[in-house]
Each structure stands twice: as structure tokens, then as C-alpha cells.
N, C-alpha and C positions, 0 to 999 in steps of 0.2 A: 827768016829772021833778017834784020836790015841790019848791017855793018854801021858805028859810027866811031869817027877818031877822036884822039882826045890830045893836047899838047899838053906838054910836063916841062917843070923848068928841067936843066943837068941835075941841079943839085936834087930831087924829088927821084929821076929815072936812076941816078948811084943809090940812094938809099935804096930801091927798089931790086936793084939787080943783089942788093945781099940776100934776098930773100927768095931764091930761085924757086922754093917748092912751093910759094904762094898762087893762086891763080889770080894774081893781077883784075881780069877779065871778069871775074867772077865777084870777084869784092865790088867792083864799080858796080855791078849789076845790082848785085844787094842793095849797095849805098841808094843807089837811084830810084831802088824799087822801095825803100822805105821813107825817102823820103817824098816822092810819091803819096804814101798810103797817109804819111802828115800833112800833107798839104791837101787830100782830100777829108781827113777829119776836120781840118781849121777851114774847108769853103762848107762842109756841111753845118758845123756851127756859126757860122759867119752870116748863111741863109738862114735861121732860126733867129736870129740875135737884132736885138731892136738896138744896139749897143752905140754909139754913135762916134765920129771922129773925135769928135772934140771929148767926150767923156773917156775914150781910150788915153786920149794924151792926156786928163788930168787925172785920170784911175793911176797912169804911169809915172807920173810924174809925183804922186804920190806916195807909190811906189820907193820911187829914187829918196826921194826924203827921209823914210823912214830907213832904207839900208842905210845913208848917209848916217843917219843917227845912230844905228847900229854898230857902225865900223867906226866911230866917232868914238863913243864910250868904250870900244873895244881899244880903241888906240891910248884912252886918258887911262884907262886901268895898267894899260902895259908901262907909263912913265912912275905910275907909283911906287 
């Protein structure tokens, strides 16, 4: 197995050191091996997908619109 380092700010490595029974070491490993296993789901559909850049940014943007609208009337119902 290949050793790799990792930098932390202070204030990340205090919060850390309260949790001494954690393995550290081991959670990174998780973290990295699932993200990983998403980032290999999203290149397998990514290779299937006729999907294009520019239809992404207006599917997203779309998107954005409609939460906007969402959180719009969510905001006028709270003034009433």
C-alpha cells in the first residue's frame, strides 16, 4: 500500500484531536473510495449520454429558475 500525506488547516487538526478514538486514516480512505466509485458512475453515464454542453447549462439553468421560483413564493407566503 502507497503512503500519501494530506495538509489540514490548525483549526481542522484541534477539532480532530477531540476525537481521539476516531481513525482519522480510515475515514479519508472511505471518503476517497466513495467518492471514487461516484465519479466512476457519472464517466459511465457520461459515455452512454448524447447529452451536450450546452443543453446541460440550459437543463441547469432551468433548473435554477424554477428553485428561484420556489424559494420566491416560499419567501412571499412567510411576509403574509
Amino acid at each position: 500500500m502507497t503512503d500519501i500525506r494530506f495538509s489540514f488547516s490548525q483549526d481542522i487538526l484541534e477539532k480532530m484531536k477531540k476525537y481521539p478514538e476516531i481513525n482519522w486514516e480510515k475515514v479519508a480512505q472511505c471518503a476517497i473510495e466513495n467518492y471514487l466509485e461516484k465519479l466512476e458512475v457519472a464517466n459511465k453515464l457520461a459515455e452512454k449520454s448524447n447529452f451536450t454542453l450546452e443543453e446541460a447549462d440550459k437543463f441547469g439553468d432551468e433548473i435554477k429558475e424554477k428553485m428561484w421560483q420556489r424559494y420566491k413564493y416560499y419567501l412571499e407566503t412567510l411576509k403574509k
